[in-house]
ZADO-1210 file (C-alpha; in nm, 4 decimals, padded with zeros to 6 digits):
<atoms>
<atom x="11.4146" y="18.4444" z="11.4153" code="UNK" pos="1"/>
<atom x="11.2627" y="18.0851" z="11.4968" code="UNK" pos="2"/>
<atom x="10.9300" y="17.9800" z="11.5813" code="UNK" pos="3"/>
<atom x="10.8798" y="18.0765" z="12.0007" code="UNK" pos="4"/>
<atom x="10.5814" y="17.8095" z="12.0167" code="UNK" pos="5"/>
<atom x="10.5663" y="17.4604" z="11.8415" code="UNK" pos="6"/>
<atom x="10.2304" y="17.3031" z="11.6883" code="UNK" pos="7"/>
<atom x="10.1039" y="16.9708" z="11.7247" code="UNK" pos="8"/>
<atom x="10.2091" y="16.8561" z="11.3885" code="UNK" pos="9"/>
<atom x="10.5430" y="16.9384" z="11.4786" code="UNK" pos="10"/>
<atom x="10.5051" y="16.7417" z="11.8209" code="UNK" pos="11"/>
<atom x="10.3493" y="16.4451" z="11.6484" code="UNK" pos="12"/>
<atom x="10.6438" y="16.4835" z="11.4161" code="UNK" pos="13"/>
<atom x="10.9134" y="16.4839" z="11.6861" code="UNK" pos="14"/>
<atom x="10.7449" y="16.2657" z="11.8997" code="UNK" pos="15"/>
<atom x="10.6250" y="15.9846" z="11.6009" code="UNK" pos="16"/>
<atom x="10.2728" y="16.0126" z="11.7529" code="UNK" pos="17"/>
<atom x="09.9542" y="16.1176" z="11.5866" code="UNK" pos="18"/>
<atom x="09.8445" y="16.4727" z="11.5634" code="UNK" pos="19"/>
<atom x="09.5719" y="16.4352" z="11.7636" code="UNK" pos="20"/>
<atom x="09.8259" y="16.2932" z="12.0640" code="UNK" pos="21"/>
<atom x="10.0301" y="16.5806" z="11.9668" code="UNK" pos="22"/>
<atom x="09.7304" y="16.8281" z="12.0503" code="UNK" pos="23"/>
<atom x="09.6720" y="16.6147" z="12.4337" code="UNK" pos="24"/>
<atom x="10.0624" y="16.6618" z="12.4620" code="UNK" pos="25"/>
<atom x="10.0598" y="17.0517" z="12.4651" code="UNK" pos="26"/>
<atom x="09.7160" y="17.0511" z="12.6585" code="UNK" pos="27"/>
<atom x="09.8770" y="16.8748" z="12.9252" code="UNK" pos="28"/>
<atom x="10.1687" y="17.0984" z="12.9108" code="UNK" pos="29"/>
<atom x="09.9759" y="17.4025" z="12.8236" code="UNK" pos="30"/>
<atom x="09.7794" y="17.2988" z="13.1613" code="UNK" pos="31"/>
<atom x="10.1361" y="17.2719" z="13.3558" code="UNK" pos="32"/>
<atom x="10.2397" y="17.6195" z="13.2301" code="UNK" pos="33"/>
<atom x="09.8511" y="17.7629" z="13.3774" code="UNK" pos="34"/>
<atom x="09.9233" y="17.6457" z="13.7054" code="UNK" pos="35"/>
<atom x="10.2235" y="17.8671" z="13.7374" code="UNK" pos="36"/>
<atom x="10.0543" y="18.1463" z="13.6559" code="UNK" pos="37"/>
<atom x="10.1799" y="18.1730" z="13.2557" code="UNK" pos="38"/>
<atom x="09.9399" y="18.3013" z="12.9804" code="UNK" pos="39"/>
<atom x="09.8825" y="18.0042" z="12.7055" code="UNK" pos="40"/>
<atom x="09.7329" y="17.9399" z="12.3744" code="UNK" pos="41"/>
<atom x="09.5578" y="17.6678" z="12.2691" code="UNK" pos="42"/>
<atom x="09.7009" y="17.4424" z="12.0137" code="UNK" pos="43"/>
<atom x="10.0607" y="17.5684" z="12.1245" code="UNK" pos="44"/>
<atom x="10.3455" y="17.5374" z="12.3844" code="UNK" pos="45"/>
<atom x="10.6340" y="17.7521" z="12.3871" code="UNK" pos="46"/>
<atom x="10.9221" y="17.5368" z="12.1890" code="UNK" pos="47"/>
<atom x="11.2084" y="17.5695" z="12.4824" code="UNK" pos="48"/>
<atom x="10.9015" y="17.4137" z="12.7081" code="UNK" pos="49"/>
<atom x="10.8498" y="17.1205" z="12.4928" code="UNK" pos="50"/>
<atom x="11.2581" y="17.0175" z="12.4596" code="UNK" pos="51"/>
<atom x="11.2902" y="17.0463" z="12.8289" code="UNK" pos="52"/>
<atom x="10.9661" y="16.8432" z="12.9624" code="UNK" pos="53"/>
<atom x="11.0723" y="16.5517" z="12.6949" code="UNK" pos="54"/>
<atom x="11.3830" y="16.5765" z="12.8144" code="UNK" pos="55"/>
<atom x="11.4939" y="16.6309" z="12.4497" code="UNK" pos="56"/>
<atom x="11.6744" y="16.9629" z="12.4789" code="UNK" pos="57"/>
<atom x="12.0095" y="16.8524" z="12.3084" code="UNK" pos="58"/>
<atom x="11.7792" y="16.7588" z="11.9575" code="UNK" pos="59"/>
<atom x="11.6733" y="17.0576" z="11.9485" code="UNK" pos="60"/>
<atom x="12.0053" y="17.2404" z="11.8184" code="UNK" pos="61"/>
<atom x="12.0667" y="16.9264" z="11.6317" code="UNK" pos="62"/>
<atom x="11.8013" y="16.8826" z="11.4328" code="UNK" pos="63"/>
<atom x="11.8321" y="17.2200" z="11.2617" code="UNK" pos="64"/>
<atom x="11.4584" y="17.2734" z="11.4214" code="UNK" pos="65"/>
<atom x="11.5549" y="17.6356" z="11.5494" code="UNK" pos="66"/>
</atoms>
C-alpha cells in the first residue's frame, strides 16, 4: 500500500524548494483542508491533495511515487 500523506521532504523534493518551504506548503494546504471541515496533521497533507492543488496529478503515476 503507498504512503496516504506526503512529508515536507518529499514536497521540497517534488517541488525543488527547501524543506522548510515544503513545511509552509502543507500548512497552507493543511489550512485549506480545515476550512472544509477535514481533520489534519501537522507536518502532512494527504498525497492525492498535494498532486491536485499543484496541478501535478499526471507525475504522480509517473514518477513511480505511489
Amino acid at each position: 500500500m503507498s504512503k496516504l500523506l506526503i512529508t515536507a521532504a518529499e514536497v521540497a523534493e517534488i517541488m525543488d524548494c527547501s524543506e522548510r518551504h515544503g513545511y509552509k506548503l502543507i500548512q497552507e494546504m493543511n489550512g485549506e483542508l480545515k476550512a472544509k471541515g477535514y481533520i489534519t496533521r501537522a507536518g502532512r497533507v494527504p498525497r492525492k491533495y498535494f498532486f491536485e492543488r499543484t496541478g501535478l496529478s499526471g507525475q504522480e503515476e509517473t514518477n513511480g511515487e505511489v
